[in-house]
C-alpha positions in Angstrom: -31.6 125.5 54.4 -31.9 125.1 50.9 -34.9 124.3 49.2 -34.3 124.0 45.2 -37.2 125.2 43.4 -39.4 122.0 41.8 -37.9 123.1 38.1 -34.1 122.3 39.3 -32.6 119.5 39.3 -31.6 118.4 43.2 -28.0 117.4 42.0 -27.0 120.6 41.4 -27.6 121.4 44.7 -25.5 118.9 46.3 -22.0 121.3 46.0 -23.5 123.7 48.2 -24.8 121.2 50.7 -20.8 119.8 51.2 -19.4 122.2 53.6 -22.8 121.2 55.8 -22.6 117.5 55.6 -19.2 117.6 56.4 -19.7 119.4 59.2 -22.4 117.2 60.5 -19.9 113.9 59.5 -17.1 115.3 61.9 -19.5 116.1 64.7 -20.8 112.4 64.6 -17.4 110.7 63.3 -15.0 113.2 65.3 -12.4 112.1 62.9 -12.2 113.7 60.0 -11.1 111.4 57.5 -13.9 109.2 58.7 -16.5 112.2 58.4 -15.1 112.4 54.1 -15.8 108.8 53.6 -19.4 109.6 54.9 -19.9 112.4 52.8 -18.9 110.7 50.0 -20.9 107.4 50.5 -24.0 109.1 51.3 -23.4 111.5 48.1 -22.9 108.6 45.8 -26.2 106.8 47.7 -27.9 110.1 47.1 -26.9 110.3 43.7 -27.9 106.8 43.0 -31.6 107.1 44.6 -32.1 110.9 43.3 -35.4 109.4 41.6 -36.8 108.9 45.3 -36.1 112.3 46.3 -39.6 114.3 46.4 -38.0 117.6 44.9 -41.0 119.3 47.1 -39.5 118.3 50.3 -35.7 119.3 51.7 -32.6 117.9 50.0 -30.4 119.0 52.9 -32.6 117.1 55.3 -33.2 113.9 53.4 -29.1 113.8 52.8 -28.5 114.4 56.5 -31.1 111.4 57.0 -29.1 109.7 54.9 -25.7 110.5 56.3 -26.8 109.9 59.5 -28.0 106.1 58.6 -24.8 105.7 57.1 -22.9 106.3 59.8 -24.9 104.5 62.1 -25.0 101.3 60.1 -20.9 101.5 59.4 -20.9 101.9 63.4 -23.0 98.6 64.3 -21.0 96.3 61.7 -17.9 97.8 63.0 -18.9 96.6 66.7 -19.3 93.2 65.4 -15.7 93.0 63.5 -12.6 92.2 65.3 -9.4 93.9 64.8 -6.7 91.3 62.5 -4.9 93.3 60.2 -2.1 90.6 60.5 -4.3 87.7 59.8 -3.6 85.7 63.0 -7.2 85.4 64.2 -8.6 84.5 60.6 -5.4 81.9 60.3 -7.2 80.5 63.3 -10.4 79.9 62.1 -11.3 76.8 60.3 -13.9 74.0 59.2 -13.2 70.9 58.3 -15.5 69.3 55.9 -18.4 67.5 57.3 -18.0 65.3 54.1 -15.3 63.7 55.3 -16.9 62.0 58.5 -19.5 60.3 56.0 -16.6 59.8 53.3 -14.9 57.7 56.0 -17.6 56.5 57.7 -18.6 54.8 54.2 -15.0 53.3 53.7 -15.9 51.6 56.8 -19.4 50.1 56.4 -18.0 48.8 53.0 -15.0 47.2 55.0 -17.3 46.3 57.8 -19.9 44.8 55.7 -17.3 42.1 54.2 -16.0 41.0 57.6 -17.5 37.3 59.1 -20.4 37.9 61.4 -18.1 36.7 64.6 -16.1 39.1 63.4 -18.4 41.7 63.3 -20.5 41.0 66.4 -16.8 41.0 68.1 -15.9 44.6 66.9 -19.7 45.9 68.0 -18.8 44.9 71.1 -15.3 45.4 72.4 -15.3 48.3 70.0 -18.0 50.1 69.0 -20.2 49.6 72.2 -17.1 49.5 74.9 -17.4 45.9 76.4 -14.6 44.6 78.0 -13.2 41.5 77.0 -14.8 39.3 80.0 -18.0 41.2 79.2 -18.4 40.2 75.7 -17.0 36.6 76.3 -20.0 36.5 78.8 -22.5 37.8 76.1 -20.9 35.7 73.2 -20.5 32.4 75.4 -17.1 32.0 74.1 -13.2 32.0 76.3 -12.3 35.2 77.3 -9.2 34.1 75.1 -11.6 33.3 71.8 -12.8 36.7 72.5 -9.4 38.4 72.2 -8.0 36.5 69.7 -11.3 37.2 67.3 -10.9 40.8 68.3 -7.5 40.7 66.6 -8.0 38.7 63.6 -11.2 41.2 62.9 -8.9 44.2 63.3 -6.4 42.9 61.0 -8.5 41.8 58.5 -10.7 45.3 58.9 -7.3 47.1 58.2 -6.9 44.8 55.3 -10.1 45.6 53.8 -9.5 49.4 54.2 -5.8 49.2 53.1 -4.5 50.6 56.4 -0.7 50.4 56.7 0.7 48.2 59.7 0.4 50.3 63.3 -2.2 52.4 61.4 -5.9 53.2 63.0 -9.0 53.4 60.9 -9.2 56.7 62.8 -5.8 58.0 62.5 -5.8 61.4 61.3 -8.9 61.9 61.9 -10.4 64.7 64.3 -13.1 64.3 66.9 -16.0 65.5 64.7 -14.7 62.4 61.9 -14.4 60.0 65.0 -17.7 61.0 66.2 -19.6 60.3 63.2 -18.2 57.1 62.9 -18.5 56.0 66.3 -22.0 57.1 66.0 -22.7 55.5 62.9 -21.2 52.1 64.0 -23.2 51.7 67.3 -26.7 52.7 64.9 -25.9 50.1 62.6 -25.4 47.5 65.8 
């Protein structure tokens, strides 16, 4: 072991020490290109921190211990990284915008807000809350046929106010997540 005298500087020291913390990199590593990329790092960390070293204490030691944590730490983040050098799991992985639920939802109370109470009370029911037509023409005390033909006239004029194309849903396009904040919103605001 080397122990550099307190009047040395410990970075002249370190060329010595090589041969040793390579040796100690391949035995934890067992690959040696790995084991140079350790020695390296852990130099570089070395040099950078050189003002904590206690030049009373062992520079061999305290650059094994350093080594050593190195390797280690490179070791747990490895285990927690998957293997996509072609890109095909990260091309997976996406997340849309939670913005665009409230962005839509908004475009919709606006729309929602302008419609004729019948209307609206209509569309809370059959839509929003899942009543069948009967149902709702029992809870409105209106024809089951009043019922369905206010239903349409409030979707037509809702698709007006949100300058929906013909055939087109206020939910078209929109994922589950989008659809759930709406659907969600709408049956609060009943």
């Amino acid at each position: 072991m080397t122990r550099p005298s307190p009047a040395v500087d410990p970075r002249e020291a370190l060329p010595g020490l090589l041969p040793n913390l390579r040796a100690f990199a391949i035995g934890l590593s067992r690959n040696v290109a790995t084991a140079d990329d350790l020695v390296q790092e852990t130099i570089l960390k070395a040099w950078s921190n050189m003002d904590k070293f206690d030049p009373a204490t062992n520079l061999e030691a305290w650059l094994f211990t350093i080594l050593r944590n190195t390797y280690y730490s490179a070791l747990r983040k490895t285990r927690r990284e998957v293997q996509d050098s072609d890109g095909t799991f990260a091309a997976t992985l996406y997340e849309k915008p939670a913005h665009d639920g409230r962005l839509a939802y908004g475009d919709f109370q606006r729309a929602f807000d302008q419609l004729s109470a019948e209307h609206r009370e209509v569309l809370l029911l059959v839509g929003a809350l899942g009543y069948s037509c009967e149902e709702a023409a029992t809870t409105m005390g209106v024809a089951t046929g009043t019922v369905k033909s206010r239903a349409s006239r409030a979707r037509k004029r809702l698709a007006e106010l949100m300058h929906l194309k013909d055939g087109e849903d206020v939910l078209s396009g929109a994922d589950g997540a989008t659809a759930a904040v709406i659907s969600r919103s709408v049956i609060v605001a009943a």
